[in-house]
Each structure stands twice: as C-alpha cells, then as structure tokens.
C-alpha positions as protocol buffer text, in pm:
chain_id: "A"
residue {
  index: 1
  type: UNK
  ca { x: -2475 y: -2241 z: -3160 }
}
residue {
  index: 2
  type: UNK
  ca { x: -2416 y: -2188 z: -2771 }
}
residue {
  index: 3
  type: UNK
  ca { x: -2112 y: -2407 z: -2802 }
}
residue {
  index: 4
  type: UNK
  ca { x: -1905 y: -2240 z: -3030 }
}
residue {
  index: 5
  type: UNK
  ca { x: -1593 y: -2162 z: -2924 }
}
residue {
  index: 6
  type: UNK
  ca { x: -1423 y: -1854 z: -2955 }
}
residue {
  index: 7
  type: UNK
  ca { x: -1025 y: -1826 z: -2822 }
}
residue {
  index: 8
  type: UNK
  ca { x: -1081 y: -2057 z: -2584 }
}
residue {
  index: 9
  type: UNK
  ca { x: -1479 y: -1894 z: -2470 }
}
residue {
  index: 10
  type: UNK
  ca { x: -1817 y: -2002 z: -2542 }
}
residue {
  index: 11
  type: UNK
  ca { x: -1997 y: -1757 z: -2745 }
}
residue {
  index: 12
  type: UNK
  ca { x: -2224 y: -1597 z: -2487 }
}
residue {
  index: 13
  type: UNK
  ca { x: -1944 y: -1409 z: -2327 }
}
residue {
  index: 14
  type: UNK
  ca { x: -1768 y: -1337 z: -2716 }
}
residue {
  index: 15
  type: UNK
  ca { x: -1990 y: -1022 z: -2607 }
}
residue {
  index: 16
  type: UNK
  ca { x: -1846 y: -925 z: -2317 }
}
residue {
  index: 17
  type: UNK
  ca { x: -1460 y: -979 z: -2466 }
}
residue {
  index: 18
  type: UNK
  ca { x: -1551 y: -728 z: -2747 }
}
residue {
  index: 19
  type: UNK
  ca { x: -1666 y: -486 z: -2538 }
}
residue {
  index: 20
  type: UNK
  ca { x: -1372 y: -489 z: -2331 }
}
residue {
  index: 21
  type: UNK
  ca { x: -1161 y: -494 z: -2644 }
}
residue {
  index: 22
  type: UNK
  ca { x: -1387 y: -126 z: -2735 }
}
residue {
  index: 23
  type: UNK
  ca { x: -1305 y: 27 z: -2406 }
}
residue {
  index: 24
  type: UNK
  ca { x: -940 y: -46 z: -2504 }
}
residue {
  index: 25
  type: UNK
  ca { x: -916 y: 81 z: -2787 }
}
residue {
  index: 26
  type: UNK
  ca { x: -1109 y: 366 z: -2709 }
}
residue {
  index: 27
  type: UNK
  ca { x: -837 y: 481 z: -2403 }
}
residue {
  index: 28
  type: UNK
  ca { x: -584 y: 451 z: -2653 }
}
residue {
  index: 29
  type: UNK
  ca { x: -756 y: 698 z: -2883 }
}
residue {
  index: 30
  type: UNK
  ca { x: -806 y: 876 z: -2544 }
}
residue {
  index: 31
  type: UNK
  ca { x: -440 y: 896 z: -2475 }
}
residue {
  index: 32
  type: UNK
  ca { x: -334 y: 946 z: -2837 }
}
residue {
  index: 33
  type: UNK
  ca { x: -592 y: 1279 z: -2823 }
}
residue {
  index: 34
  type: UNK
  ca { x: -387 y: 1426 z: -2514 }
}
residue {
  index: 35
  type: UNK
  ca { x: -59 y: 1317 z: -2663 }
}
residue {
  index: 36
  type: UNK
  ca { x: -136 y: 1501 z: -2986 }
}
residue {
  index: 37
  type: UNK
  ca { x: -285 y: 1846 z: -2841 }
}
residue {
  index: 38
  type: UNK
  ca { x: 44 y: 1830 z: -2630 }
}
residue {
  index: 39
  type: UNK
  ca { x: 261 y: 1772 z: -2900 }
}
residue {
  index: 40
  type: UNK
  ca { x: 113 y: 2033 z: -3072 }
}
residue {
  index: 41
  type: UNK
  ca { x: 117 y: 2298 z: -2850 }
}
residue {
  index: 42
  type: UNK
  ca { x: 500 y: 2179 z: -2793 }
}
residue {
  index: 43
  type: UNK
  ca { x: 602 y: 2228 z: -3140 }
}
residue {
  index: 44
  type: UNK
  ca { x: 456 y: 2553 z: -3189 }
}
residue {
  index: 45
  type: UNK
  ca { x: 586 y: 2705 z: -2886 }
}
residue {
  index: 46
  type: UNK
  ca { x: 953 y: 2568 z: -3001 }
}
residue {
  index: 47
  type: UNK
  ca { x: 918 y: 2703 z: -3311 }
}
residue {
  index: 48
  type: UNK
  ca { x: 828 y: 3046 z: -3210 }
}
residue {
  index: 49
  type: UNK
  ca { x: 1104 y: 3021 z: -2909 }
}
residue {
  index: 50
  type: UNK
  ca { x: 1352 y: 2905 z: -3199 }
}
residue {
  index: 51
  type: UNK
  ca { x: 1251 y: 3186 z: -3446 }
}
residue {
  index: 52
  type: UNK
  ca { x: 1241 y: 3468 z: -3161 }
}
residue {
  index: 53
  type: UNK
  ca { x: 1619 y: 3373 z: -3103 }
}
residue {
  index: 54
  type: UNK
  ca { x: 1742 y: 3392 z: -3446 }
}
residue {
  index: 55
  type: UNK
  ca { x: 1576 y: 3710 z: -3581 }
}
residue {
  index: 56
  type: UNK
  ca { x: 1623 y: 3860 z: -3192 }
}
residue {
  index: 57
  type: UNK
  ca { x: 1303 y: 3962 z: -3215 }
}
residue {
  index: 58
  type: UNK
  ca { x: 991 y: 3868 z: -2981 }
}
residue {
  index: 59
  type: UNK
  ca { x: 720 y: 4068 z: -3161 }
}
residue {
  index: 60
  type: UNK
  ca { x: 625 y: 3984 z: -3525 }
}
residue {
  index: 61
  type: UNK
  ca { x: 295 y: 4107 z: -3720 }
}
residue {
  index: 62
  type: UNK
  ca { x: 167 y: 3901 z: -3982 }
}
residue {
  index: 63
  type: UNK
  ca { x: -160 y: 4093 z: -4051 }
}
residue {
  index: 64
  type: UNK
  ca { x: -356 y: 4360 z: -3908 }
}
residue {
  index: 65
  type: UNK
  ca { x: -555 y: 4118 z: -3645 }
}
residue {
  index: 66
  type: UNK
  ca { x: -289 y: 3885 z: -3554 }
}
residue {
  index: 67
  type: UNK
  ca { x: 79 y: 3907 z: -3461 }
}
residue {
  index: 68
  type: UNK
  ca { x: 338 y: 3667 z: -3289 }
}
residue {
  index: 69
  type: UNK
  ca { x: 462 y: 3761 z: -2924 }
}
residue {
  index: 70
  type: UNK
  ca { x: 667 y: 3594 z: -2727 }
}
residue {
  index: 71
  type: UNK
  ca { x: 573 y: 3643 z: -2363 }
}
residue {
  index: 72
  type: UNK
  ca { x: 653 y: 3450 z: -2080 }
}
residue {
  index: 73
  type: UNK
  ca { x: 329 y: 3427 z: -1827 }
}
residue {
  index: 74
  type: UNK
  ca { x: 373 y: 3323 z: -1446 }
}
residue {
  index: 75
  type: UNK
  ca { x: -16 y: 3320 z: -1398 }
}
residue {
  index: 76
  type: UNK
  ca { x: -278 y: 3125 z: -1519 }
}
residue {
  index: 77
  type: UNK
  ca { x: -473 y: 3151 z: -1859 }
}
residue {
  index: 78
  type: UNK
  ca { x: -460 y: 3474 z: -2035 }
}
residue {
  index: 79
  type: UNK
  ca { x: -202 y: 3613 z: -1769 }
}
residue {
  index: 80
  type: UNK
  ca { x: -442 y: 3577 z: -1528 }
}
residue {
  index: 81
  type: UNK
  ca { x: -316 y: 3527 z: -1122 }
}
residue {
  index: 82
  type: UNK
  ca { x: 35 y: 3639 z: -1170 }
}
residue {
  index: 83
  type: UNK
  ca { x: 321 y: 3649 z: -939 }
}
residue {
  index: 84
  type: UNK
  ca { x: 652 y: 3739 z: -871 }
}
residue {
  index: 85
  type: UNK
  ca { x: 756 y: 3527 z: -567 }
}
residue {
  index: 86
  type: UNK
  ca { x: 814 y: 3172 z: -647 }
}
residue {
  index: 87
  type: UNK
  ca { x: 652 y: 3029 z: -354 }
}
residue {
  index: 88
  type: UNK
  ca { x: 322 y: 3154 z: -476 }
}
residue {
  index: 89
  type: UNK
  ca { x: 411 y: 3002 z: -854 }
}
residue {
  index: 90
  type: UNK
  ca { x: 499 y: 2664 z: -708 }
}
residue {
  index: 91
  type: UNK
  ca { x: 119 y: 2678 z: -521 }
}
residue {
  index: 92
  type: UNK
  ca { x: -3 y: 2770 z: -782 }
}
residue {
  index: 93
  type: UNK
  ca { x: 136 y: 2514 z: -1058 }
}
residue {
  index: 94
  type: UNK
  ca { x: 84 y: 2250 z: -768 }
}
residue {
  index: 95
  type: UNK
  ca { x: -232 y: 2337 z: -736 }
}
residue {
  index: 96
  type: UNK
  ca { x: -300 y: 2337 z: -1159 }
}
residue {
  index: 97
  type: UNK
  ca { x: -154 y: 1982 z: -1131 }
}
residue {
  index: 98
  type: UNK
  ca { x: -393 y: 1845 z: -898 }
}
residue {
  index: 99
  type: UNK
  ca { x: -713 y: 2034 z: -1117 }
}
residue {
  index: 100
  type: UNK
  ca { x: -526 y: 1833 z: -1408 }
}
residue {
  index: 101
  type: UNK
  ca { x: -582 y: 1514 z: -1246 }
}
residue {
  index: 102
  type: UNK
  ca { x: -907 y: 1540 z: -1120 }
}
residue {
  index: 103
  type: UNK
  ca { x: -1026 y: 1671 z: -1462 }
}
residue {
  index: 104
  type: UNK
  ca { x: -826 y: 1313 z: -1575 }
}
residue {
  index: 105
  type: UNK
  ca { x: -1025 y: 1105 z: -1396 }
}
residue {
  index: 106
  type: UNK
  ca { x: -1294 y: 1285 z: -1479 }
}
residue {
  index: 107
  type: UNK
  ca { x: -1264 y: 1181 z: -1845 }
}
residue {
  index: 108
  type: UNK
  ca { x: -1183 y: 843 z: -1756 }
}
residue {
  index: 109
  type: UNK
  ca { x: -1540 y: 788 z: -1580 }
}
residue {
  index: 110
  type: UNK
  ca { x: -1706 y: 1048 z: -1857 }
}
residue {
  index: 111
  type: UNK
  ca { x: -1908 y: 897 z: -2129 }
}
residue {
  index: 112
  type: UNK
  ca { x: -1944 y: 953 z: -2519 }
}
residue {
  index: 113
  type: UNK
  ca { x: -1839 y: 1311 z: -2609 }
}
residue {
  index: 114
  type: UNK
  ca { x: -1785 y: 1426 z: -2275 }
}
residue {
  index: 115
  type: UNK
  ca { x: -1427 y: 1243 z: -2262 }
}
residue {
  index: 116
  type: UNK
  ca { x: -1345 y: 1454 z: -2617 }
}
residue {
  index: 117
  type: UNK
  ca { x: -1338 y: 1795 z: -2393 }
}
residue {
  index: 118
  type: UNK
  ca { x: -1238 y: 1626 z: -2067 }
}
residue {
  index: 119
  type: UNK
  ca { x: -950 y: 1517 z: -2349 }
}
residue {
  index: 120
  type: UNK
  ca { x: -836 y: 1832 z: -2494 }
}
residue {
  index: 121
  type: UNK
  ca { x: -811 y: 2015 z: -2141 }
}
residue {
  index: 122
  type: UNK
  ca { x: -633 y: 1758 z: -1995 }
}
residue {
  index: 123
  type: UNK
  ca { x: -380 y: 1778 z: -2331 }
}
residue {
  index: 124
  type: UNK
  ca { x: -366 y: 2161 z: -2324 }
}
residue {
  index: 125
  type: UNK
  ca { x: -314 y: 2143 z: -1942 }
}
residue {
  index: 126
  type: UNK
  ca { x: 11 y: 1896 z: -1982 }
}
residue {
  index: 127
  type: UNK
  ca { x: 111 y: 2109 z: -2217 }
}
residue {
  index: 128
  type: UNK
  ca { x: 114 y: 2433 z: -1998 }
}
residue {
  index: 129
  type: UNK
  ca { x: 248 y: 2236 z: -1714 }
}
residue {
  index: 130
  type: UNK
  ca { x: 555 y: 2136 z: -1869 }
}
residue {
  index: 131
  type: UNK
  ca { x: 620 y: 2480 z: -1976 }
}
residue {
  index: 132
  type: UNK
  ca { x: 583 y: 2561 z: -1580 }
}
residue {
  index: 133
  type: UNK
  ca { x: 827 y: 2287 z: -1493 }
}
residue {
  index: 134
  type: UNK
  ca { x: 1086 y: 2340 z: -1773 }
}
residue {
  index: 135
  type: UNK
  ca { x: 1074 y: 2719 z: -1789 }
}
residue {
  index: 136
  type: UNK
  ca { x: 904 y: 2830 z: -1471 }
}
residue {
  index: 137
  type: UNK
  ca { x: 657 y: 3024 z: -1657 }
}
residue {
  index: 138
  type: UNK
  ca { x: 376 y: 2919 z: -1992 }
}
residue {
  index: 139
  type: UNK
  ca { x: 522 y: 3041 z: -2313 }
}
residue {
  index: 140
  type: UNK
  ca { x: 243 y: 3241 z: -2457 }
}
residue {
  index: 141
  type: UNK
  ca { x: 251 y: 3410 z: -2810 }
}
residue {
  index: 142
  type: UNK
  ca { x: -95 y: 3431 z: -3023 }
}
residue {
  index: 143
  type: UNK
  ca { x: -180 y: 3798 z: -3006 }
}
residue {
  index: 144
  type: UNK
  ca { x: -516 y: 3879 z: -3176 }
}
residue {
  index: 145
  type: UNK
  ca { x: -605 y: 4257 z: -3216 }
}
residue {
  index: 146
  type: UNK
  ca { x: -968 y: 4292 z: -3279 }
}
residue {
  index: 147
  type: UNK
  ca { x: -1172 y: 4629 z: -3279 }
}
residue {
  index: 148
  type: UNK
  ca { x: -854 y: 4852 z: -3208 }
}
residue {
  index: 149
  type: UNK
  ca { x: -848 y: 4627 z: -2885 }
}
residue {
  index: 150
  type: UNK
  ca { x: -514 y: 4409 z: -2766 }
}
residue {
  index: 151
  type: UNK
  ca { x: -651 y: 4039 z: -2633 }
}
residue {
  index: 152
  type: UNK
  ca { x: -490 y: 3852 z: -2434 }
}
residue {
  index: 153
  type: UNK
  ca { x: -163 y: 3700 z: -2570 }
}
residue {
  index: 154
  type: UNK
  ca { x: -212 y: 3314 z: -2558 }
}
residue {
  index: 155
  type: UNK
  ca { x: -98 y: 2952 z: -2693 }
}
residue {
  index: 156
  type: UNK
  ca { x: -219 y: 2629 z: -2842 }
}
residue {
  index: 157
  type: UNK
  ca { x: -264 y: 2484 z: -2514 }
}
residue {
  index: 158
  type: UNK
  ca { x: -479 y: 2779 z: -2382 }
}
residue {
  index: 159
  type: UNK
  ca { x: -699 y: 2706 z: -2700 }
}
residue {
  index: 160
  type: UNK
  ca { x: -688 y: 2365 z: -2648 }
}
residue {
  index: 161
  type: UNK
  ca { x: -819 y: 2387 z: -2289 }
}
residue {
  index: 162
  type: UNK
  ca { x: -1094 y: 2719 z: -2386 }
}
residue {
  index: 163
  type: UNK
  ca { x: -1246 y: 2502 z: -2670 }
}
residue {
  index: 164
  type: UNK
  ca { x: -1268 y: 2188 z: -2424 }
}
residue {
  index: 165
  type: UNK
  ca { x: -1444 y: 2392 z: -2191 }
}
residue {
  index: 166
  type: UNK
  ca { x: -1701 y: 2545 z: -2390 }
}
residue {
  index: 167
  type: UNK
  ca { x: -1733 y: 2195 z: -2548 }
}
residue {
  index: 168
  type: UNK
  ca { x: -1856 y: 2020 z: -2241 }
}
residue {
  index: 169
  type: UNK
  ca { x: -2054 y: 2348 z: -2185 }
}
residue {
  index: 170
  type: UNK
  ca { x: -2226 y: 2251 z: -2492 }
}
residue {
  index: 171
  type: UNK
  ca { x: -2275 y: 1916 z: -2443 }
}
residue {
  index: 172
  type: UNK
  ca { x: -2423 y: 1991 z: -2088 }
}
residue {
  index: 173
  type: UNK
  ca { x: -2662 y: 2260 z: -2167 }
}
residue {
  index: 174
  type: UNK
  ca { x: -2821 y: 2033 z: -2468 }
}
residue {
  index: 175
  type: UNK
  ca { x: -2833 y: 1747 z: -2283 }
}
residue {
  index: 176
  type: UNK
  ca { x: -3017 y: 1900 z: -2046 }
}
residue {
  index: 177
  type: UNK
  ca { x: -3292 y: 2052 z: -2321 }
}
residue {
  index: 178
  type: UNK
  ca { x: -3324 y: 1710 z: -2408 }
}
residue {
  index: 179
  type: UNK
  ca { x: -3420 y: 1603 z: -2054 }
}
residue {
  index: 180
  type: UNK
  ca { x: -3648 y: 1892 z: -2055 }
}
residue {
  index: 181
  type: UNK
  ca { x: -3860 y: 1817 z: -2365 }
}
C-alpha cells in the first residue's frame, strides 16, 4: 500500500499535502473573516452617512436605549485620545497601523480560536483605518443610553475589535485554568 500513488506522490507524504491544503483553506476563511467584519462595518457607516444627508439630520432615536448619531471621532475607540492638530492624528493613525499589523501577524502564528479574535480586531481595525484615511476621522454612530447615562457613541468596527478582545481574554484566562487543574 506504500506505493500508491497519489498526483504524482507516494502515499506517506498524501499526509503532509492535506495538511498543507487545511492551512490553505483555513487563511482563506481567515481573510474572508476580516473582509466581512470590514465590509460590514463599511456598509453600515454608508448607510447612516447616506441617510444623515437626506433627512439633514445627524441624530435619530429609535427607542428609549438606543439612537443613531452621526459623529465624526479624531481619537481612538470611544473618542478616546483626541486631537485637533493633524500632526498628532497622522501619529496617531500611523501608529494604529503598525498595532494593526503586529496584531496581523499575530493571528497568522496564533492557533485554533485565538486567530477568530486576532481576526475580528484586525477586520474592525481596517475598517476604522480607512475611515482615518478617507475621512480623516472614524465615523461613529451607535449611541446606547442605559440607566439615564449617555455611552460612548461607537461603530461596527469598535464592536468588532471590543468583542475580539474580550474573546482572546476568554480564551486566555480558561486556558490557563486548564493548565492549573
């Protein structure tokens, strides 16, 4: 049975060619992941961009909790380390870009669910960065009200890259119970 051929292989290394195949197809899924999150995050933000500029209108409640506004954030998640002068925004979107690959790689050399969050903050990320490029600020606009308390006004991507995060968080704190037992 060691003879068999397979596309021009013997059959001990058919192994080795499926695996390879797996890692493949895997990336793909990979890349499909970040491509989806991204496309995502760009159709909502178009669509609230789109309906903003026909009813001229940036704020819109749907229900008590939750309301639609358009707000355009020169800082980092939730608002967070913003600035006026653009030499500061270029750093700082530079300096996003370069987290975004490291956190790339990261997810290349990650194993089993670990590449899922590595994934969806990478996705979320591209998504905020084009927004940075294209518009020189991230086009936020989920506004939940909770408790007679305003949150912070957010996107997709923001989501995207929160639920990542707290993912891996996950997946590191029980893997490490596991160790422990």
């Amino acid at each position: 049975m060691k003879n068999v051929k397979f596309v021009g292989k013997f059959q001990n290394y058919h192994a080795g060619d499926m695996s390879k195949i797996f890692i493949i197809e895997s990336k793909k899924k990979l890349f499909l992941s970040i491509f989806i999150i991204f496309l995502t995050d760009r159709i909502s933000k178009e669509l609230v961009l789109n309906f903003s500029s026909e009813i001229k209108n940036t704020n819109l409640e749907l229900f008590s909790i939750f309301s639609l506004d358009l707000y355009f954030n020169k800082g980092v998640a939730f608002g967070l380390f913003s600035f006026d002068e653009r030499t500061y925004f270029i750093a700082l979107t530079v300096l996003i870009i370069l987290i975004t690959i490291i956190i790339f790689f990261l997810m290349l050399n990650s194993k089993g669910y670990e590449k899922i969050g590595y994934a969806m903050i990478v996705g979320g990320s591209i998504g905020n960065i084009y927004d940075r490029i294209n518009y020189s600020a991230v086009i936020d606009f989920i506004n939940l009200k909770l408790f007679n308390y305003n949150w912070f006004i957010f996107n997709l991507a923001d989501m995207f890259i929160s639920i990542g995060i707290i993912f891996l968080i996950f997946l590191e704190i029980f893997k490490n119970k596991n160790k422990n037992v």
